[in-house]
N, C-alpha and C positions, 0 to 999 in steps of 0.2 A: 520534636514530635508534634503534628498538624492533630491536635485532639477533635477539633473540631470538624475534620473530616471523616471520624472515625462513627459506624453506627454505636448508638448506644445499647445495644444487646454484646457487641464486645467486651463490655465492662459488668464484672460483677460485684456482690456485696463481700466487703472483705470483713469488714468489724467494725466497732468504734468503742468511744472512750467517753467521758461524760462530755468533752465540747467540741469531739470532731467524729465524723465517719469516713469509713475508708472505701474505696472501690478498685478493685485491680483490673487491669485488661488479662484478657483469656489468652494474648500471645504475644506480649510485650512485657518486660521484667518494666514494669512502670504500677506506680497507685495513683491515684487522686485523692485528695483531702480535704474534706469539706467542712468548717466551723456549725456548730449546732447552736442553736436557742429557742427557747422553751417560746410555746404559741402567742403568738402577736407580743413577743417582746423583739423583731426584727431588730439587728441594728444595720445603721445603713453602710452602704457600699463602700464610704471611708472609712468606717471605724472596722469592718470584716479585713478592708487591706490594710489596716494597720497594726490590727493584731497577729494577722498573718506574718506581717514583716517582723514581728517582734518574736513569732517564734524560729522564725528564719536567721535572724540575726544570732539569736541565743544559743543557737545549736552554731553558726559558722564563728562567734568573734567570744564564745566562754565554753562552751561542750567540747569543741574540737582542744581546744588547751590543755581540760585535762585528759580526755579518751585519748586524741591524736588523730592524724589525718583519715587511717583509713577505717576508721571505728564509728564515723560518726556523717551520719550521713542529712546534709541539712535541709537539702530539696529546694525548689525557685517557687516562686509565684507565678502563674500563668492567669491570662481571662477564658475564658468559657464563653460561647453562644447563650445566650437565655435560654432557647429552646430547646438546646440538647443538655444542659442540667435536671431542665422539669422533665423531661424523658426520661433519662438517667433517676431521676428520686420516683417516680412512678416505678420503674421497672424492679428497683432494689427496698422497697416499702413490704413487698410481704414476705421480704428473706430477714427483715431486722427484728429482733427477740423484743416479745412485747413490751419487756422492764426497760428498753431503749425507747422506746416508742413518745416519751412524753415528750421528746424535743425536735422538731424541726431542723429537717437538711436546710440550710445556709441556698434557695434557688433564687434570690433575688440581684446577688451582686453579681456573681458570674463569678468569681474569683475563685480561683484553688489551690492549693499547695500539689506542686508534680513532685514525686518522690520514685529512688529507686526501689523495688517490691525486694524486702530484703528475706522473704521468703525462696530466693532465686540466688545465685553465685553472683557476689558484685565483682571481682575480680579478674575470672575467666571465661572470656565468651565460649571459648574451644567446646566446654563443657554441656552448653545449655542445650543442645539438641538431646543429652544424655537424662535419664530419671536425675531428678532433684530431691533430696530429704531433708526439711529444715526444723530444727529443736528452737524454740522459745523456749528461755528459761527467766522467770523475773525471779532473782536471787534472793531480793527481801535487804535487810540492814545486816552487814556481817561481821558485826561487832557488838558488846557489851558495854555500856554509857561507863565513863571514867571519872565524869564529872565527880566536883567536888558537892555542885550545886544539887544531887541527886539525894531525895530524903526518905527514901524508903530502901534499905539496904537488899532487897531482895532483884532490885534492878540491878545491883551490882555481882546478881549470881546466876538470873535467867535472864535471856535473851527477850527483846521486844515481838516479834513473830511468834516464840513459843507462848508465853503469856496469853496471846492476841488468839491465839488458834482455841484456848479455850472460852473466852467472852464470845468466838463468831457462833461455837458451836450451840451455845445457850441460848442465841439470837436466831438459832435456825437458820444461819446463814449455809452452814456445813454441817452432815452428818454425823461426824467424827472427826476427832482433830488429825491431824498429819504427824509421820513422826519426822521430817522434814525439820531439820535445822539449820537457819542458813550460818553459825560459825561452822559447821561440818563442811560446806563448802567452799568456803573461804580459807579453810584451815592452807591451803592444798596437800596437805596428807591426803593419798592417792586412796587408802581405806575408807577416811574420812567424807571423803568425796563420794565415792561409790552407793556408801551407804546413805549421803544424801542424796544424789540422783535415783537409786532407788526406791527411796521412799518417795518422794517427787513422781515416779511411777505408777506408785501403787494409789497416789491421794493426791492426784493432780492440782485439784483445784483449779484458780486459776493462776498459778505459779507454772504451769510449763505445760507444753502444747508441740505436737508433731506433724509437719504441713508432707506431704507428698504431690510433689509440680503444683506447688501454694493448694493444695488442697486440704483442710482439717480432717487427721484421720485420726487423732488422740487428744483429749485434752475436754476442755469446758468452752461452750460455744458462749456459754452464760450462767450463775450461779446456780439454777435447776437441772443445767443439762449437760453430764459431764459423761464421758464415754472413757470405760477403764480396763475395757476387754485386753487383757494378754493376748490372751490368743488370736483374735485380731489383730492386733497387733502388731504380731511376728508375722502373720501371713502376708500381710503389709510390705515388710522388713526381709523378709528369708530369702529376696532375689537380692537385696542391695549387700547382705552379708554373707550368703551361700548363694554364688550366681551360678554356681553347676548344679544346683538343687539336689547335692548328694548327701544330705543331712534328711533323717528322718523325721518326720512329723511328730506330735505329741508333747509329755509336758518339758519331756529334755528339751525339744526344738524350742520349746519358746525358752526357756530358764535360759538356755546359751548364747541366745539371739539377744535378748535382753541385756543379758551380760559383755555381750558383744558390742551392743548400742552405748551399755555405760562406760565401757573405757571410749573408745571412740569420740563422746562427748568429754569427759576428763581431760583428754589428751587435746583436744581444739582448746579448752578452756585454759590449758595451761599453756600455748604456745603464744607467741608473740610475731604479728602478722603484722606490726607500725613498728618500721624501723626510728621513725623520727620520737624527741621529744617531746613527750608532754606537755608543752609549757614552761613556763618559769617559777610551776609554784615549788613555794617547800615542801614537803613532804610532813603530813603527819606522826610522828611515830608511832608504827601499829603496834610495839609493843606496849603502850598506853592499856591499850584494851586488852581485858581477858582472853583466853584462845581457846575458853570450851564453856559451856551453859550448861549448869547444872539439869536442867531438863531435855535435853538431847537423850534421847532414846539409844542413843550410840553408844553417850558417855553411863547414862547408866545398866547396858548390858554390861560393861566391864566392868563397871563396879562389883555389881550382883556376881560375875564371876569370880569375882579378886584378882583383875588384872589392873597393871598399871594404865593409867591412861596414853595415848599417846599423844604425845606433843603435837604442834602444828610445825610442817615443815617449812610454812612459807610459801609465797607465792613467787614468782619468778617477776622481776620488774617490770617485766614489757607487756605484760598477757592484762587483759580485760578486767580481770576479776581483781587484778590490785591498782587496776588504776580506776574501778569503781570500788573499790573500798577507802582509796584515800581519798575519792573525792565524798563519799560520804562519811567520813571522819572531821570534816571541817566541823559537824556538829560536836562542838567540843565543848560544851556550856550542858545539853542535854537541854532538855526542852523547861526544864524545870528552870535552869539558871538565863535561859533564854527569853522567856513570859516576862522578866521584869522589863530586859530590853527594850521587846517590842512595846511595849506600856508606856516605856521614856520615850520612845518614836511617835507615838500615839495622840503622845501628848504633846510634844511640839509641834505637830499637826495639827492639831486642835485649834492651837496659838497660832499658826502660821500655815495657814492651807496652801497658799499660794505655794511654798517651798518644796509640795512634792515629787514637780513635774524636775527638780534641780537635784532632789534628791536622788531621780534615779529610779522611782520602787518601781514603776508601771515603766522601764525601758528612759529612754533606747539602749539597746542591749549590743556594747559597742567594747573596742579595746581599752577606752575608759573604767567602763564597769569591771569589765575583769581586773584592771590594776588593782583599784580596790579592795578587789578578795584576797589578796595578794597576803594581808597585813594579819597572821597569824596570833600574835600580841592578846595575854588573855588580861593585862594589865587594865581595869579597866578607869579611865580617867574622868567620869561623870559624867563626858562630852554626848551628843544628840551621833557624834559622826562615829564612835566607837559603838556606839549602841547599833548602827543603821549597820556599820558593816559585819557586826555578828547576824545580824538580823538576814542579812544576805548570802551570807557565809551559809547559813543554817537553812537558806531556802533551796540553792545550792543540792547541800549532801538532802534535804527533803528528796528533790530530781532523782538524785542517784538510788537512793535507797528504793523507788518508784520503777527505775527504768528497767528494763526486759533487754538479753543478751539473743543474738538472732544468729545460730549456727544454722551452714545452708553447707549438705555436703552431698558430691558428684562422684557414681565411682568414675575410676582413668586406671591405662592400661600404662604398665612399666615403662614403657619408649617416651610417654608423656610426661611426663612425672621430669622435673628438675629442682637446680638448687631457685629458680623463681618463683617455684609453685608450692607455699607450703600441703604435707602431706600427711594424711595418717594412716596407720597401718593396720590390720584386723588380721586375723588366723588366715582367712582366705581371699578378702578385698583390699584394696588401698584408695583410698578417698581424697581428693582436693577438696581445699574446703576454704572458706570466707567466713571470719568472724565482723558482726555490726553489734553496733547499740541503739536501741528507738526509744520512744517515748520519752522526749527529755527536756520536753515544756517545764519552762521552770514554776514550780508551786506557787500557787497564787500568795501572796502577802498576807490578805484577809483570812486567809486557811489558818493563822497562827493559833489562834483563841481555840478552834476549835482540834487542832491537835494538843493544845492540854488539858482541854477537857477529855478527852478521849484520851491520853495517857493514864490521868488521875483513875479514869473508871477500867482500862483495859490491868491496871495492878492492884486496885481495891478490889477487883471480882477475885484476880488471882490467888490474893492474900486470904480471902474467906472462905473460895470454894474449892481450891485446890492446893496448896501448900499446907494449911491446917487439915486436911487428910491426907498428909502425906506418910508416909511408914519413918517413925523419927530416928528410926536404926538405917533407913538409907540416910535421912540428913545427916547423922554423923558423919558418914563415912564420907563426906564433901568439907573435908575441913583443908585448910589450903596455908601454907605458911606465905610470911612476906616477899619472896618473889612471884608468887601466886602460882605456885606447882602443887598438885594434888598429893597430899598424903591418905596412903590408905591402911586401916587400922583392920588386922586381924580381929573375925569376931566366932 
């Protein structure tokens, strides 16, 4: 791709994250990516391509390991003209949300990360001339801490996202919490699912988003401005799932369409589109972790009915969602048993600064580093190297628990359709479809401290403003024997 022969009104503003902005072209499945920093702290034009390599590196020689080949998509470095960057940041400056505003696009080195737009089918070109529809979903952590190191037992019963959703709403972050749980979709109980996609629906946040040919037609563009029209929605939706428009209008049309969307989604997330292995890692055991959060909105309508809970079925090995649960299960210490680590790291640092370009923390991010993670072992031997590779381990599952799942689906007519092309099915459509994974920069090291200070306050707020007004005839009924199965007590 000659980017540099391209004008710069072909590219527009896509999004960004706190240290990059994104810009897609208007008729090429391509993004560009640009590094941010805050005013006149410029870093110079080797240090912009060396972090750049570093996120390059980390997604092709540790991301691809555990997703697999075709899930993870890591992008090149390219240079840029001077002048058509500053063009380019002129033109996309009054599309960026003001709360983005305080950091400068990256227009002096020229340097960019070329990515494919996984808003778009990466798999089959056949498709792209056709409507495109692409679900964002960022899943959240989809599991409950097992740790031993864990000292307030109420993490051992709610989920970190549910917790979290009542501290944002007290900060005015959110108007109402979500009933969105992410073990509900991890479960893959296909009920379980639904009802978290649903709620995801109803309270998007910014946990999931709906592009039509990369366009946002659902979702939060930014924490004020979130768009949750149904009915929209569907009008959006009712050619790519009733393409003979012989479904009526009104609240059925959307209720069905809706429902239409969420199996649809379900059913992508449960299939498996990398035939290759994962890697060499071991596997976590996910039965470790609980398989329901007492505060899932799901699990306590059945309670309140007096039904039994339903189990989780399991994910299927090869699909997305359990190869980002295990890789974020490496956090196996929980952050509580983890804070000491990084402290012992910390401090031999302190001692020996020179040793940290050896150690690894800041890259290169190579088939070295990944052997490393390798070493599962919670035995811990006092050593500086057991410490650094939990320490890593746990930056790691931090990645995953962060990243966002990128379903992009095409509809295709029956003669298209083979055993090459995974498909899925609807009352009246049949879809090809491409599952990715983004965002998967791995967590900065100095992040550490301050996610436990933010653990310590996101389950002290929990503890005093909502578990202590809870109805203590529903906490009974959450009593659970030693293989951790729900018993339910007539009352």
């Amino acid at each position: 791709m000659e980017v540099e022969k391209m004008d710069e009104n072909e590219w527009k503003y896509h999004g960004e994250g706190n240290q990059s902005l994104v810009v897609s072209h208007c008729q090429r499945c391509v993004v560009l990516r640009f590094l941010k920093s805050p005013p006149n702290q410029n870093k110079t034009p080797e240090e912009i391509l060396h972090h750049l390599q570093n996120i390059v590196d980390f997604g092709k020689h540790v991301m691809k390991q555990f997703f697999g080949e075709n899930y993870v998509h890591h992008g090149e470095i390219i240079q840029l003209p001077l002048d058509f960057v500053r063009q380019l940041c002129l033109k996309i400056q009054p599309e960026r949300p003001e709360c983005r505003c305080d950091k400068d696009m990256d227009t002096l080195s020229g340097y960019a990360m070329c990515l494919p737009n996984l808003t778009r089918l990466q798999t089959f070109r056949f498709a792209e001339h056709r409507p495109i529809l692409c679900i964002e979903i960022k899943p959240k952590c989809g599991f409950i801490p097992f740790s031993s190191h864990v000292s307030q037992e109420i993490k051992h019963k709610v989920c970190r996202y549910c917790m979290h959703q009542h501290l944002k709403v007290a900060k005015g972050k959110w108007k109402r919490p979500s009933k969105y749980c992410p073990l509900d979709l991890f479960s893959g109980n296909k009920q379980r699912m639904h009802f978290a996609l649903k709620s995801l629906l109803q309270e998007a946040q910014n946990n999931l988003k709906i592009f039509k040919n990369g366009e946002l037609i659902y979702g939060c563009k930014d924490d004020q401005d979130c768009v949750s029209d149904w009915n929209e929605l569907a009008r959006h939706l009712k050619p790519f799932f009733f393409p003979s428009n012989g479904l009526v209008s009104g609240p059925h049309c959307t209720r069905t369409i809706v429902k239409e969307l969420i199996h649809v989604i379900t059913m992508a997330l449960l299939s498996s589109t990398d035939t290759c292995r994962a890697g060499d890692m071991k596997t976590v055991p996910i039965s470790q972790g609980r398989s329901y959060c007492e505060a899932s909105a799901f699990n306590k309508e059945l309670v309140r009915n007096g039904k039994h809970k339903l189990e989780s079925s399991g994910l299927p090995r090869g699909c997305l969602l359990y190869k980002t649960l295990q890789a974020q299960m490496l956090d196996m210490l929980d952050i509580e048993g983890l804070y000491p680590l990084y402290s012992r790291v910390e401090q031999y640092l302190e001692e020996f600064p020179e040793e940290r370009s050896t150690l690894q923390i800041d890259g290169p991010y190579n088939e070295a580093f990944y052997e490393k993670l390798l070493d599962l072992s919670l035995d811990d031997d006092g050593t500086v190297a057991f410490a650094l590779t939990k320490v890593q381990q746990y930056r790691i599952a931090m990645t995953a628990k962060d990243c966002s799942i990128m379903i992009a689906l095409s509809p295709c007519l029956q003669d298209e359709c083979s055993e090459h092309r995974p498909v899925v099915l609807t009352s009246k459509s049949r879809f090809t479809f491409s599952v990715s994974v983004l965002d998967l920069d791995l967590k900065p090291y100095e992040s550490i401290p301050h996610q436990y200070k933010l653990d310590g306050e996101i389950v002290n707020y929990y503890l005093k403003n909502v578990q202590a007004k809870e109805d203590p005839v529903m906490s009974n009924l959450f009593k659970e024997n030693e293989d951790c199965t729900l018993v339910l007590h007539k009352v």
